[in-house]
C-alpha positions in Angstrom: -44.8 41.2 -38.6 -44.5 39.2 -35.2 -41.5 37.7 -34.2 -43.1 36.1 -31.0 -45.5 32.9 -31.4 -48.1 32.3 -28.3 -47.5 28.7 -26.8 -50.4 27.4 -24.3 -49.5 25.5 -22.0 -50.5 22.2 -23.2 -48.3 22.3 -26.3 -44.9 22.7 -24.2 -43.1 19.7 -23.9 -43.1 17.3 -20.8 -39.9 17.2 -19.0 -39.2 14.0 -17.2 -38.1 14.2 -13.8 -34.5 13.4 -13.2 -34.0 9.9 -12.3 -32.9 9.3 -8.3 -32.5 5.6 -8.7 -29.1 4.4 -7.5 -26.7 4.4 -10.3 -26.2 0.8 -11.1 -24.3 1.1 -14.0 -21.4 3.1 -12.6 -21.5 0.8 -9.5 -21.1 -1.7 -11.4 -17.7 0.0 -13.5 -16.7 0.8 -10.6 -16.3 -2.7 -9.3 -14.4 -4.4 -12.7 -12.2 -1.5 -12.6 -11.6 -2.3 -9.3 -10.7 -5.8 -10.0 -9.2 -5.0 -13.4 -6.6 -2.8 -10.8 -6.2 -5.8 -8.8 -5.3 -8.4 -11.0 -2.8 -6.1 -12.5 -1.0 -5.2 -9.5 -0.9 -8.9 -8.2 0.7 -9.9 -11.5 3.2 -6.9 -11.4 4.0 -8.1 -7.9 4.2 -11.6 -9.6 6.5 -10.4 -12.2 8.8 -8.3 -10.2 9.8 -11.0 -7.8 10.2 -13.2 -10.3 12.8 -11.2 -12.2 14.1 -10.4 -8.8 14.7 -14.0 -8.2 16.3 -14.3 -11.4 19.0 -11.9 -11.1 19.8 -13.3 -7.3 20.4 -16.3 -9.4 22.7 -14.9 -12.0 24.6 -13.4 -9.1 25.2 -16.4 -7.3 26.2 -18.5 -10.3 28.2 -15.9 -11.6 30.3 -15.8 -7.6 30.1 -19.3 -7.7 32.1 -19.5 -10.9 34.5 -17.2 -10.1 35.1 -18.9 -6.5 35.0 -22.3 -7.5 34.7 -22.7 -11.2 35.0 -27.2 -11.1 31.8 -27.9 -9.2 29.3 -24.1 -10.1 26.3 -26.7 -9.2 27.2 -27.8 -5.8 28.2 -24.3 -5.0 24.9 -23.1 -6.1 23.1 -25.3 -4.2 25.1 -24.9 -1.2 24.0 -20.8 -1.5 20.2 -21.5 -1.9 19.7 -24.1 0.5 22.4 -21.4 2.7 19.9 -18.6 2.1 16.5 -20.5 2.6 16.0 -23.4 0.8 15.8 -25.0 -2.8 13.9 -22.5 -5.4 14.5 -25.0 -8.0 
């Protein structure tokens, strides 16, 4: 009994050449991840200053009632438009 077969050569299979084309399809990941990154850091940023903003407001409403508890409003408007202008 043989365990070994004879292949000629024209029966083996053809092995295509690896392809040296540019890789457009990881280009092209590369860029929406990219963007996907983006958009989600400039809407962190977006979020943080926001919250930011809201607890300088807390703050100054909450000194504002304890300084002068009759007119909160006018106080609070006196500290914004103090610190940089109306937010509102």
């Amino acid at each position: 009994m043989q365990n070994l077969q004879i292949v000629q050569k024209d029966d083996l299979p053809l092995q295509a050449a690896p392809s040296v084309s540019f890789p457009t399809r990881r280009l092209i990941q590369w860029i929406v991840g990219i963007v996907v990154l983006f958009v989600l850091g400039s809407w962190l940023v977006w979020w943080e200053a926001s919250v930011q903003r809201m607890f300088a407001m807390e703050d100054i409403r909450a000194a504002c009632r304890r300084v002068m508890p009759d007119t909160v409003e006018r106080c609070v408007d006196t500290v914004i438009i103090q610190r940089g202008g109306a937010r509102r």
